[in-house]
C-alpha positions in Angstrom: -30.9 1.8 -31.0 -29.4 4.3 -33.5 -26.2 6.0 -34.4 -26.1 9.7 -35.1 -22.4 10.7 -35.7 -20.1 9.4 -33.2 -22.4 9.3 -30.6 -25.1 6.4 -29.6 -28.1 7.0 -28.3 -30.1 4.2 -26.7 -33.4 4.7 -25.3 -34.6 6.3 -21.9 -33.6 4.4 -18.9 -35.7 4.0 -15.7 -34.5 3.4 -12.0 -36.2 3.4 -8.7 -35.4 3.2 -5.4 -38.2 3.6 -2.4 -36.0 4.4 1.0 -37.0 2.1 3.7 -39.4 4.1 6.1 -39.2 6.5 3.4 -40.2 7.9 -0.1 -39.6 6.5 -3.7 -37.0 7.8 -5.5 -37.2 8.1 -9.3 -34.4 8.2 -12.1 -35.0 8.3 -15.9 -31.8 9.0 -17.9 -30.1 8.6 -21.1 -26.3 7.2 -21.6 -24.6 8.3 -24.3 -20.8 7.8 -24.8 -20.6 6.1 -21.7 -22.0 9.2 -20.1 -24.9 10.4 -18.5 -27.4 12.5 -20.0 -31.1 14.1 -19.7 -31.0 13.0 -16.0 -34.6 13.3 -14.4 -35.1 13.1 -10.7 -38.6 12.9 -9.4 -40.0 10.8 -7.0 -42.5 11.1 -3.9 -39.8 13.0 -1.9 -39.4 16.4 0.1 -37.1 18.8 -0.7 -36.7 22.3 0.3 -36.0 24.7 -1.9 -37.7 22.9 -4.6 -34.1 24.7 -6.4 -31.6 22.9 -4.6 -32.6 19.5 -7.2 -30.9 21.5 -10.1 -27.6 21.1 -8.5 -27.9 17.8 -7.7 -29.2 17.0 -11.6 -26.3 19.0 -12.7 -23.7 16.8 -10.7 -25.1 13.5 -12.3 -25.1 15.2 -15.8 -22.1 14.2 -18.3 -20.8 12.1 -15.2 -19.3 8.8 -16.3 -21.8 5.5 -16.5 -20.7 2.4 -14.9 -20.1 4.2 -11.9 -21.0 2.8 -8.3 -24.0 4.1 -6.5 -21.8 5.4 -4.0 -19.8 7.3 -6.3 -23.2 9.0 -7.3 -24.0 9.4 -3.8 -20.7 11.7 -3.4 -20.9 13.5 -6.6 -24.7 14.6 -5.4 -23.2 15.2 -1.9 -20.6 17.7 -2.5 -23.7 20.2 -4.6 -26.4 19.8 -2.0 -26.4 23.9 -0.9 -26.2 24.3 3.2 -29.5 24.6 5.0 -31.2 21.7 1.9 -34.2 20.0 3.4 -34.1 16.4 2.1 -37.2 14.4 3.9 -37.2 10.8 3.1 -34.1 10.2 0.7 -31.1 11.3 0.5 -27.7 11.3 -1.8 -27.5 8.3 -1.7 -30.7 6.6 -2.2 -30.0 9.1 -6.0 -27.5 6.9 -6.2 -28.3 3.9 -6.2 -31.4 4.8 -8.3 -28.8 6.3 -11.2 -26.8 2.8 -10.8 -30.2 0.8 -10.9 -31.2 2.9 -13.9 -28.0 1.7 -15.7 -28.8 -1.8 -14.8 -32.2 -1.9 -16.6 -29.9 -1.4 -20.1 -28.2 -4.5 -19.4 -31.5 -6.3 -18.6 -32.7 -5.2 -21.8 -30.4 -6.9 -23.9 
């Protein structure tokens, strides 16, 4: 762990969350400043249009850490365009992903 300026930057951190009777979701993300940053979202998921994922990234990025899955869940929510296929996850399963993500840093230490 480093400090560049004001800002620390710890390493990547990895979540995952497989749905039940569906598909693995997958988080990597960095928190710096108590904030969210270089959120990737990738699992074994459907989602149609393959662009309707850069919303939902968008919604997560610079959003506070330490923030409940459901929280997540609502912030991905609200960006999901109209007429979004999501086959096997959802908002929420992001969500708790992102919070499960965050929880690997404190297992680290």
């Amino acid at each position: 762990m480093g400090i560049t300026g004001t800002r620390e930057i710890v390493d990547m951190l990895h979540g995952e969350y497989k749905v039940p009777r569906g598909k693995l979701v997958v988080v990597d993300l960095d928190v710096v400043d108590e904030r969210l940053y270089r959120v990737s979202l990738t699992g074994d998921f459907f989602l149609y249009p393959e662009e309707a994922l850069a919303p939902m990234i968008a919604a997560l990025e610079g959003a506070p850490a330490g923030l409940g899955g459901h929280e997540y869940c609502l912030r991905i929510a609200r960006v999901v365009p109209p007429g979004t296929e999501m086959l096997g996850f959802s908002p929420c399963a992001i969500g708790i992903a992102v919070v499960r993500a965050q929880e690997s840093q404190a297992h680290d230490r």
